[in-house]
C-alpha positions in Angstrom: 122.6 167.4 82.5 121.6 165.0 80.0 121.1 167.2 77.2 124.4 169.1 78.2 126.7 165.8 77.8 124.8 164.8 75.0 125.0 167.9 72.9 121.0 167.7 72.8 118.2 170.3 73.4 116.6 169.4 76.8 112.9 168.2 75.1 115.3 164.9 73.8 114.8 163.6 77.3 111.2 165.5 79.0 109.7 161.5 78.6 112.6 160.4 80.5 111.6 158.6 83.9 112.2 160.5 86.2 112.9 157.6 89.1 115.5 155.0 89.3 114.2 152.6 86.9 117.5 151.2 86.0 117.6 149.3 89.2 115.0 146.3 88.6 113.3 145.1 91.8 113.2 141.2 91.8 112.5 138.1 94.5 114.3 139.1 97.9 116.8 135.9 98.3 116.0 133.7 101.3 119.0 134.6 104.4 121.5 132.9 104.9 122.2 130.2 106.8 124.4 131.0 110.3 126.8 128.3 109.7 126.9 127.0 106.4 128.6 123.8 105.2 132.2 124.9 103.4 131.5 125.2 100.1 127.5 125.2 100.1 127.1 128.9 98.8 128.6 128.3 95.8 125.6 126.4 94.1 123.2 127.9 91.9 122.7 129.0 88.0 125.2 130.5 86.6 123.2 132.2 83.7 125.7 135.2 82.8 128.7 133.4 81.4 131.0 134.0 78.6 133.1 131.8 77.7 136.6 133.0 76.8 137.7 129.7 74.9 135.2 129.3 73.1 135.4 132.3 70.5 138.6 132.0 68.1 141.7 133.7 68.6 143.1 136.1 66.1 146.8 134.9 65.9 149.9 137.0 65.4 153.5 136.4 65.3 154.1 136.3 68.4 150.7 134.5 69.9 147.1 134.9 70.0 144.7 136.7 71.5 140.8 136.5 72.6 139.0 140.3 73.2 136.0 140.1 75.3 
């Protein structure tokens, strides 16, 4: 299938894993609590962030704009 929507001969891909290794395994979290205090689950790092205002708009005419 690979080598079909690629446009390449099959051999491209024979070192290919053949499991699901795009799926990493990591720490299982600790559950839940039953009742937690309003607000509480929202803590923790929030390591993936991109921050929109930070980049410079391009400005046009009629306003600017920020592509992400």
């Amino acid at each position: 299938m690979l080598a079909r929507n690629f446009g390449l001969t099959a051999s491209t891909f024979k070192n290919f894993p053949k499991s699901e290794v795009y799926i990493a395994k990591g720490p299982v979290p600790q559950p839940l609590p039953d009742n937690p205090k309003p607000g509480s689950l929202n803590e923790g790092a929030l390591t993936h962030r991109y921050r929109l205002l930070a980049q410079a708009p391009t400005a046009f005419p009629g306003g600017t704009m920020r592509i992400a």
